[in-house]
C-alpha positions in Angstrom: 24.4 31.9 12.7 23.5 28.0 12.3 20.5 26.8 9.9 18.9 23.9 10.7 17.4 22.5 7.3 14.6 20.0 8.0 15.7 16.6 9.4 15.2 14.0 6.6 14.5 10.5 7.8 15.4 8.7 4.4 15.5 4.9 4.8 14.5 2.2 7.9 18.2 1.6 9.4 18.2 -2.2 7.9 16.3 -3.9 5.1 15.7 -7.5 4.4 14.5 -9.1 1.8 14.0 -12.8 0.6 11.8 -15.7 0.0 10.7 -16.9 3.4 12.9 -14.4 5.0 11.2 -14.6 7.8 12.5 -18.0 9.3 15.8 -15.6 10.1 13.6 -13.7 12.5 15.0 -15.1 15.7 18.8 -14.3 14.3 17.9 -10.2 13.8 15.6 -9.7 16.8 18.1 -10.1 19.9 19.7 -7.0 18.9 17.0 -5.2 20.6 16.1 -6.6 23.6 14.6 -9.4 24.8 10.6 -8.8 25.0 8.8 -8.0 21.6 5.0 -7.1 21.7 3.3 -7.7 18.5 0.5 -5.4 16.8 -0.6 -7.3 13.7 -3.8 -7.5 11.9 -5.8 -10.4 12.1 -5.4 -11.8 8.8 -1.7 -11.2 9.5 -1.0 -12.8 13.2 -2.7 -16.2 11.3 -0.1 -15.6 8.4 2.8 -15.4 10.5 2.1 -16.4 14.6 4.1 -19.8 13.9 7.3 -18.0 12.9 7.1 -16.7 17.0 7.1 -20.4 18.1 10.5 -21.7 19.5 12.0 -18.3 19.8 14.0 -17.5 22.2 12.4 -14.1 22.8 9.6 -13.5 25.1 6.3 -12.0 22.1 3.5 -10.2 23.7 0.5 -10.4 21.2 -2.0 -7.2 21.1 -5.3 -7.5 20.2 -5.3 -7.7 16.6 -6.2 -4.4 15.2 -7.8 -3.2 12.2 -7.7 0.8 12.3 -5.1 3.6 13.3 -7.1 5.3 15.5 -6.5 7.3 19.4 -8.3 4.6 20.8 -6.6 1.9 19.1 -3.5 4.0 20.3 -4.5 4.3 23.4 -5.2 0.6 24.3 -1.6 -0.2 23.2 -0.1 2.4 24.9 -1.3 1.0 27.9 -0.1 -2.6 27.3 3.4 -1.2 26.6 3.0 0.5 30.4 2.0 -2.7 31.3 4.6 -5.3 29.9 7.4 -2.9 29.4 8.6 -4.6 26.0 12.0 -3.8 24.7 11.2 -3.3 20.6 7.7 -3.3 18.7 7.0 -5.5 15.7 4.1 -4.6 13.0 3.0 -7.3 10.7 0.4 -6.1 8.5 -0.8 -3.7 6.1 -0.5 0.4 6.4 -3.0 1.0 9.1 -1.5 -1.5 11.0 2.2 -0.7 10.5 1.3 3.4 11.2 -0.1 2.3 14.4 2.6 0.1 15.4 5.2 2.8 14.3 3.6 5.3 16.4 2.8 3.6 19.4 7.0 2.8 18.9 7.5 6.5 18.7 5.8 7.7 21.5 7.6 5.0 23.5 10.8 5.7 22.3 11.5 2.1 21.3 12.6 0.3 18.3 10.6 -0.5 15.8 10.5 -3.4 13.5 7.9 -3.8 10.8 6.8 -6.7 8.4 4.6 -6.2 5.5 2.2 -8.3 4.7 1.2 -6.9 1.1 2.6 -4.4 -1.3 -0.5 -2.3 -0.9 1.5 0.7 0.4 5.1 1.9 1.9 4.2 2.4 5.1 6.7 -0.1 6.2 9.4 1.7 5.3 8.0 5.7 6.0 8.5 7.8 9.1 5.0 9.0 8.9 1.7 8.0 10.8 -1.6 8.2 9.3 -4.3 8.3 12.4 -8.2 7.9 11.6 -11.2 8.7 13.0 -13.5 5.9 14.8 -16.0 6.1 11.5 -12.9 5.7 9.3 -12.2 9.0 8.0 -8.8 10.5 7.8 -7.7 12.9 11.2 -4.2 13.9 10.6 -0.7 12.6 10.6 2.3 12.2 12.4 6.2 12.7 11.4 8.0 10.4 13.3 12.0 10.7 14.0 13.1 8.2 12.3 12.5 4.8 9.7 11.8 1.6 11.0 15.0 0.2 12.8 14.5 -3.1 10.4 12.0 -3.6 7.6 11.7 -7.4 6.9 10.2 -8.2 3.3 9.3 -11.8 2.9 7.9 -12.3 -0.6 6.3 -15.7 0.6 4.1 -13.8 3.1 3.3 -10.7 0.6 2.3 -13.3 -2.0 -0.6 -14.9 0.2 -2.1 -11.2 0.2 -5.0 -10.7 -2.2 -3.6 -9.5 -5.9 -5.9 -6.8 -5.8 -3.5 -5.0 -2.9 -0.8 -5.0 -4.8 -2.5 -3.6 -7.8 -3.6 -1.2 -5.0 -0.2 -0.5 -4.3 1.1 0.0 -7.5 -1.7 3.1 -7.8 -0.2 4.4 -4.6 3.3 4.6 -5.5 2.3 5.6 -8.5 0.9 8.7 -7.3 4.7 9.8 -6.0 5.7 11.3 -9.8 2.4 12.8 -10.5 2.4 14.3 -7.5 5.7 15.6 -6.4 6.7 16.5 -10.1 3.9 19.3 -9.7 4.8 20.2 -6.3 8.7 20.1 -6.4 9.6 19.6 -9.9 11.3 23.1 -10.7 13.2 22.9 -7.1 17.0 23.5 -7.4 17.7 22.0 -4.0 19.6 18.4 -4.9 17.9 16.0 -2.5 14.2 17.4 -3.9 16.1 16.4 -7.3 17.2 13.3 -6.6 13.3 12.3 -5.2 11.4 13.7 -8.1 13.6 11.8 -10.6 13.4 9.0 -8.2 9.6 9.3 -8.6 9.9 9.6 -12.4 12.2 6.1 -12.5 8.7 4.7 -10.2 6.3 5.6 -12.4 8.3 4.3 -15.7 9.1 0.9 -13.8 5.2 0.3 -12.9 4.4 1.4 -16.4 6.3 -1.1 -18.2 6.4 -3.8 -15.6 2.6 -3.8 -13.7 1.0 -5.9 -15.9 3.3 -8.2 -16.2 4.3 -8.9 -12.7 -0.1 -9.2 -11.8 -0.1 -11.5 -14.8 2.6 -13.8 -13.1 2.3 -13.8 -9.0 6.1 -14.5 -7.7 8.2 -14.2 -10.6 11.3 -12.0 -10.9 8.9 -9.3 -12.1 6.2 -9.4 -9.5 9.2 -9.4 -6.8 10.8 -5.8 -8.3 7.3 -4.6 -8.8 7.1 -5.4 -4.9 9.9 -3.9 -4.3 8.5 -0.5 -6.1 6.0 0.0 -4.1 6.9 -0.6 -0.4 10.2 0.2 -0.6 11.2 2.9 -3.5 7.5 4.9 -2.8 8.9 5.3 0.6 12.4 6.6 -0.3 11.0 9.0 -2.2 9.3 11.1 0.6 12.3 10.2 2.7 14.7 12.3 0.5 12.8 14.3 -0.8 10.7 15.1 2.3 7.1 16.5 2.8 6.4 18.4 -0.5 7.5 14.9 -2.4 5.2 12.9 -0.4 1.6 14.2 -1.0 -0.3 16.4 -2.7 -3.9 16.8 -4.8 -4.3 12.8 -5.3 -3.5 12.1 -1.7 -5.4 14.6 -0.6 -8.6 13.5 -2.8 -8.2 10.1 -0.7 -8.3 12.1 3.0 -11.5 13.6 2.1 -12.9 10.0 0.2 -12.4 8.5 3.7 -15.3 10.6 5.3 -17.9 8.8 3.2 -18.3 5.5 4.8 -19.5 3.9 1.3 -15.6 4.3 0.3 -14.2 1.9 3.3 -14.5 -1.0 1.2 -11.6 0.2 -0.8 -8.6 0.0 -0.5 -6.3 3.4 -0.1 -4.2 2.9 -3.0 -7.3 2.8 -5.2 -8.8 6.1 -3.9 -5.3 7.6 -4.5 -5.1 6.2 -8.1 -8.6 8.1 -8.7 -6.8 11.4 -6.7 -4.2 11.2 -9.6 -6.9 11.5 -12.1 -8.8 14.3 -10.3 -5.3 15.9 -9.9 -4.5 15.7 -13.6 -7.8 17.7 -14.2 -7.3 20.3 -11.9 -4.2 20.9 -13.9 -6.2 20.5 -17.3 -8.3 23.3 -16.1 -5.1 25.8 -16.2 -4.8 25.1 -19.6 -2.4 22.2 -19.3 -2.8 20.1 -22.2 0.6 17.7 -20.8 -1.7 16.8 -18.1 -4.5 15.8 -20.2 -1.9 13.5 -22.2 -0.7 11.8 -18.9 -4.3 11.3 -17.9 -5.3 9.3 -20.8 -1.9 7.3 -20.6 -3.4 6.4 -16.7 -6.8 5.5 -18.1 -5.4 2.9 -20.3 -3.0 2.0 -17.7 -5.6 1.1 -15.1 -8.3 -0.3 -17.0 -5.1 -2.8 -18.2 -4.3 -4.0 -14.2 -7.9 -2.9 -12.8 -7.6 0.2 -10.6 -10.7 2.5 -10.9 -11.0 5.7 -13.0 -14.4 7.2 -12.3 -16.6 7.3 -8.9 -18.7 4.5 -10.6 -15.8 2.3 -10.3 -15.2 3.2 -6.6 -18.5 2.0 -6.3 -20.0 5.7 -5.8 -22.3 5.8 -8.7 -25.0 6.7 -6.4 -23.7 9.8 -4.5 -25.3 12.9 -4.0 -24.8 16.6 -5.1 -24.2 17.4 -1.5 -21.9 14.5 -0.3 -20.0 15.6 -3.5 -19.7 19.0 -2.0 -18.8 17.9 1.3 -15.9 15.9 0.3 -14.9 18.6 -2.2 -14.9 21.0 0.6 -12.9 18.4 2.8 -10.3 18.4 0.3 -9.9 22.1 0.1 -9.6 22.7 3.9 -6.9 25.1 4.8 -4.4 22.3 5.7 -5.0 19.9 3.1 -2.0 18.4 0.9 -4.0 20.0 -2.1 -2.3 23.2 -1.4 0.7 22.4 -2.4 0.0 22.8 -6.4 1.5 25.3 -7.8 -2.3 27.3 -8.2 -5.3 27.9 -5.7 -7.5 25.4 -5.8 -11.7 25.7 -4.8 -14.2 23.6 -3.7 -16.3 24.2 -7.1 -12.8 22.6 -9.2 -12.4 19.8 -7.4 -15.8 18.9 -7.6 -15.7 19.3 -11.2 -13.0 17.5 -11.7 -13.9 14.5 -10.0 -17.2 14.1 -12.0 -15.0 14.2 -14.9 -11.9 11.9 -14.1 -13.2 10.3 -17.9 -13.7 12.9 -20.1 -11.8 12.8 -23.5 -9.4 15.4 -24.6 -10.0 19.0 -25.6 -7.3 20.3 -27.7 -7.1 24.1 -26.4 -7.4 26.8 -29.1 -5.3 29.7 -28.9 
């Protein structure tokens, strides 16, 4: 009798990396064809449309897009009927790379993809996050495999805003704190390998975060980078689903149905999903969790990630919009059920009024 164990898509098939890297794009390109279409954002096509110039590969531009959404993924569906290109290229940030990986996947072509910041490792994941047309999170999407190539030009990432890579560095972040509660007593050796993977993450951005916002392109800020849009990808990737996501993650899905959270960015509501994670634990009697929380308060009131709905800028919700997205986070399919304990509505709610409080030392 054969067992299949899950498929584990670990790593795209080539990375590159480099200061202005992307001037080698014509060179790594004619491996897949001939006729590229382009999905960027619109910040993104400005950043990078003259490196397309004097290529000797026809580029379809989309529309730039803003949003992975069905009718986002629609429209590009149909210009791939259309044109017929031979490889997709995203240039952009997450929702722009998930939307140009899964148009790729559903077309069964080659994907290459090109951040633009280090707000997130969605350039290097097989996994789509899709949205609804008011912004909230729908579901997501396991591709079959990486990106073909993952091009990381530190030129292009440093014209980003700093505040998406601080962004980024609560997103990654996230990977110990959550897949050390949700796979941290596995015996299976790849789960292993990604939790301590995650632990290495979280010590790097500790020691090294500050540093690398303090000085923009230096050594530091480059492995920093490198933290969190390649390692937070390999991490899921070995480790699979259980490493990816969990309570903080699924703090964010819910967060994304209030359209008063869209000015922020994803990594930031997932930093604040640490910190209501880390209570949720407190209230089984977990005094380790506590301990890491205050460690994160100082950490992001040091590089400026929020800790407390004030600091989302949702000092003004209501009891019942507090309810709603507790509830939203509970639903039978959420991430949060993979803690180790049940989790309700009336917890999480609690917890995320109280991302601040000081410690309790328990009393036997």
């Amino acid at each position: 009798m054969v067992e299949a164990l899950p498929i584990l898509a670990i790593a795209p098939a080539r990375l590159l990396r480099g200061n202005g890297i992307l001037s080698q794009l014509p060179k790594y390109l004619s491996r897949y064809g001939s006729k590229a279409l382009v999905i960027a954002g619109n910040m993104a096509g400005q950043v990078t449309v003259n490196y397309f110039n004097n290529i000797n590969i026809e580029i379809i531009q989309a529309p730039a897009i803003a949003a992975c959404n069905d009718q986002n993924l629609q429209l590009l569906r149909d210009i791939v009927a259309q044109e017929h290109p031979d490889m997709i290229i995203g240039i952009g940030g997450g929702k722009v790379l998930d939307t140009a990986k899964l148009v790729a996947h559903q077309n069964q072509l080659p994907i290459i993809t090109i951040p633009t910041t280090g707000a997130t490792c969605a350039a290097w994941t097989a996994l789509s996050n899709v949205y609804n047309q008011n912004g909230g999170f729908a579901y997501d999407v396991t591709l079959d495999h990486c990106p073909d190539l993952m091009i990381v030009d530190y030129d292009i990432i440093a014209t980003a805003p700093q505040r998406t890579l601080i962004s980024g560095i609560g997103d990654a972040i996230a990977k110990w704190y959550e897949a050390s509660v949700s796979s941290g007593s596995s015996e299976k050796t790849m789960v292993i390998a990604a939790v301590q993977e995650a632990r290495i993450l979280r010590d790097l951005l500790l020691q090294k975060a500050a540093a690398a916002i303090a000085h923009p392109q230096s050594q530091t800020w480059r492995e920093v980078v490198d933290a969190t849009v390649c390692l937070a990808g390999a991490i899921g990737g070995i480790g699979g689903a259980n490493c990816r996501t969990v309570a903080a993650h699924a703090v964010h899905n819910a967060l994304t149905h209030l359209p008063q959270t869209h000015h922020t960015l994803h990594g930031e509501k997932v930093a604040y999903g640490i910190l209501v994670q880390l209570r949720l634990e407190e209230f089984q009697g977990n005094q380790l969790a506590a301990s890491s929380r205050h460690q994160l308060l100082k950490f992001y009131q040091e590089i400026g990630l929020p800790t407390s709905l004030t600091d989302l800028g949702l000092s003004q919700i209501t009891i019942a919009e507090l309810e709603q997205i507790a509830a939203i986070a509970c639903q039978p399919n959420s991430d949060i059920h993979r803690l180790p304990f049940s989790v309700s509505p009336s917890q999480v709610l609690a917890a995320m009024v109280s991302t601040t409080s000081p410690i309790v030392s328990m009393i036997a």
